[in-house]
C-alpha positions as CSV (number, residue, x, y, z in Angstrom):
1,X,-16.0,1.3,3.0
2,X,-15.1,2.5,6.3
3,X,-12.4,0.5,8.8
4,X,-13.6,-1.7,11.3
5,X,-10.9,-2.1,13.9
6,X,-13.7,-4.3,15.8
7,X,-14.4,-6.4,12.9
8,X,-10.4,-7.1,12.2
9,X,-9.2,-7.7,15.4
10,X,-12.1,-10.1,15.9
11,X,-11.2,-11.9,12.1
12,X,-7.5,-12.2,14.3
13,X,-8.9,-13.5,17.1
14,X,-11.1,-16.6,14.7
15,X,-8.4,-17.2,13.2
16,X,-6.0,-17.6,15.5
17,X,-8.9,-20.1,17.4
18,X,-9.4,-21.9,14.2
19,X,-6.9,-22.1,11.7
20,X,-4.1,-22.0,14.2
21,X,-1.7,-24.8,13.7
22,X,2.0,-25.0,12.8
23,X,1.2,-23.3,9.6
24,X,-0.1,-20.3,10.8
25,X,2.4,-17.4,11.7
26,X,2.2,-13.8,11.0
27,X,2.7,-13.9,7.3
28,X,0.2,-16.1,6.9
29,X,-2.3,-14.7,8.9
30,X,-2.2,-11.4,6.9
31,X,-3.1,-13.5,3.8
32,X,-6.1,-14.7,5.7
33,X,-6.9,-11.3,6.2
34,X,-7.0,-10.4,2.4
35,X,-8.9,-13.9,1.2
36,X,-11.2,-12.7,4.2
37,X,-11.8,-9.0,2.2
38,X,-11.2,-10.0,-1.2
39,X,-13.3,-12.9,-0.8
40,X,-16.2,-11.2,0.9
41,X,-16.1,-8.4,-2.1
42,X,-16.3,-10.8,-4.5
43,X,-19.1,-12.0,-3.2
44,X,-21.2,-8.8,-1.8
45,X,-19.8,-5.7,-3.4
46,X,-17.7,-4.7,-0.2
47,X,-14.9,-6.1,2.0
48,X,-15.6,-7.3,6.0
49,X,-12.7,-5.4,8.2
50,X,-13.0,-2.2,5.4
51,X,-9.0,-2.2,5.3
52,X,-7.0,-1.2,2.6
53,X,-4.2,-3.1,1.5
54,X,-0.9,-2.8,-0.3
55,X,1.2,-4.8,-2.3
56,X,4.4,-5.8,-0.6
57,X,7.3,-7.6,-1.3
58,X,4.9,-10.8,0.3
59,X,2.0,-10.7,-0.5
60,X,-0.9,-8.0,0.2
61,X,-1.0,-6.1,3.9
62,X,-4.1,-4.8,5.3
63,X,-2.4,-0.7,6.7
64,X,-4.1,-1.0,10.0
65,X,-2.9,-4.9,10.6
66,X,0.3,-4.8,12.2
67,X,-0.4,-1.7,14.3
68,X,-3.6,-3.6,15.7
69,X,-1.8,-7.0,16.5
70,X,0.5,-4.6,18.7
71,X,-2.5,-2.9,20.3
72,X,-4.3,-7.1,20.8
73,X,-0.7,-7.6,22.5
74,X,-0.5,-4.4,24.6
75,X,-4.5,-5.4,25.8
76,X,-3.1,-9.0,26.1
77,X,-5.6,-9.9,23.9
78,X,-3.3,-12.0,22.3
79,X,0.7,-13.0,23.2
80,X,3.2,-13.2,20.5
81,X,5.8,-15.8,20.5
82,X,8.9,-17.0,18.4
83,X,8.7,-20.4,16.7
84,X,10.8,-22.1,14.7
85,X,9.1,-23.3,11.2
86,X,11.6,-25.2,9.0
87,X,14.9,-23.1,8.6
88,X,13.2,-19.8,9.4
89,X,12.1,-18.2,12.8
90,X,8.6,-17.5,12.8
91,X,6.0,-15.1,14.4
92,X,3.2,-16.7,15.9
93,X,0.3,-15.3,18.1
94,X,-1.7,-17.1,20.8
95,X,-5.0,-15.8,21.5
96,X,-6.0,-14.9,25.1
97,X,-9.5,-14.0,24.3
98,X,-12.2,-15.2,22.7
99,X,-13.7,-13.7,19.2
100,X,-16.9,-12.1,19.3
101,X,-18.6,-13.3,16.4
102,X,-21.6,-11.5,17.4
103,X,-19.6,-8.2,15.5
104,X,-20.3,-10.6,11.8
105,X,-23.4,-11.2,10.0
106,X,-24.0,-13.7,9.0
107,X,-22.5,-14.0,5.6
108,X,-19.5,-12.8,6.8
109,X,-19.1,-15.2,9.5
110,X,-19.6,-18.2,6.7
111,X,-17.0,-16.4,4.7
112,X,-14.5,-16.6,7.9
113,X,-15.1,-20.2,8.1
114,X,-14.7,-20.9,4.8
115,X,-11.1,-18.6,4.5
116,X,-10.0,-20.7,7.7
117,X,-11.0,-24.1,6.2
118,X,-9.7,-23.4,2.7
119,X,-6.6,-22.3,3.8
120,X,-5.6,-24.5,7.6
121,X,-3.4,-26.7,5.6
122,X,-1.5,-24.2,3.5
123,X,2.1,-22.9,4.4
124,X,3.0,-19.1,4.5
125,X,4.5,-19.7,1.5
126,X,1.7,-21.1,-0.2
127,X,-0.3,-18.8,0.0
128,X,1.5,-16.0,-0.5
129,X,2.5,-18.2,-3.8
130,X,-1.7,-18.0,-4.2
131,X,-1.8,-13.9,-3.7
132,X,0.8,-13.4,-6.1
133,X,-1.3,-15.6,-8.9
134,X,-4.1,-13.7,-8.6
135,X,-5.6,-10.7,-10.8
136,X,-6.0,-8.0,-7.9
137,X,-1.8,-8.4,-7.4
138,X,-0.3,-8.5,-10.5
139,X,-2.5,-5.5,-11.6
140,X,-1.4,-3.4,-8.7
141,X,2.2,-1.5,-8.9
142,X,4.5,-2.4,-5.7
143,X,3.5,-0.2,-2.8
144,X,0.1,0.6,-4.3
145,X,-2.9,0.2,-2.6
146,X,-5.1,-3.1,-4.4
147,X,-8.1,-1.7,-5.8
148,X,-11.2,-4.1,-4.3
149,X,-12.7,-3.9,-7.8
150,X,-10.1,-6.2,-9.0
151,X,-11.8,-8.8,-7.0
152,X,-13.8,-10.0,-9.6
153,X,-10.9,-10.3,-11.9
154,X,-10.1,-13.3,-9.4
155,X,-10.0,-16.9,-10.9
156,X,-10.2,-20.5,-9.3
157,X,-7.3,-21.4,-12.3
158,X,-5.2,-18.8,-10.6
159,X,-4.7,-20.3,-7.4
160,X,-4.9,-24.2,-8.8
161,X,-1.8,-23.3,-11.2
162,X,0.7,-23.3,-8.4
């Protein structure tokens, strides 16, 4: 799979114009990033953006996310701000631009709409509660890059556990 920085920075921008509420700061955005990919390869055999990820301390990070949301900022394509959520501080991003979802098919556009819908009412915290349940994560050592494969390891029961 090769990277599409197109095809991420235009997941960022949906996102951030449809699943953007109070919820939905950095952390959590990256987690829509990987239901996005890990989704999609469930699905189809490949991933949308073509990023790989790692398992970190919260959750799985696409490599190429944060230095693109500082590349969307420096093109004011989006603007970061600081927000408090509960008792933490939170990093949230406003987009400035529309996404082109002319850069999807059409399978990976529904696939979009269906990570923003499934997930607009979820906290950072719960679903980086739902990464950690699932097969792809707790196969993969900390650091590692999360082999796609393990995508079809995924389970419904994992995420309705927590």
């Amino acid at each position: 799979m090769e990277y599409s920085r197109d095809k991420q920075s235009n997941a960022i921008l949906y996102f951030l114009e449809h699943a953007n509420n109070a919820k939905l700061g950095k952390t959590k955005l990256l987690k829509l990033l990987y239901f996005l990919d890990f989704g999609f390869f469930e699905k189809h055999g490949e991933s949308v953006t073509g990023d790989t990820y790692k398992k970190l301390p919260y959750g799985p990070v696409a490599d190429h996310s944060m230095d693109l949301l500082q590349e969307m900022e420096m093109v004011n394509d989006l603007t970061t701000v600081r927000a408090e959520a509960g008792p933490y501080d939170q990093t949230r991003y406003i987009p400035n631009v529309e996404a082109d979802v002319s850069v999807f098919s059409g399978s990976e556009l529904e696939e979009l709409q269906n990570v923003a819908r499934a997930y607009f009412h979820h906290s950072a915290s719960q679903v980086t509660a739902i990464t950690h349940a699932e097969a792809p994560w707790k196969a993969t050592n900390d650091g590692e890059v999360i082999d796609y494969r393990l995508a079809w390891y995924r389970s419904p029961e994992d995420a309705e556990a927590l």
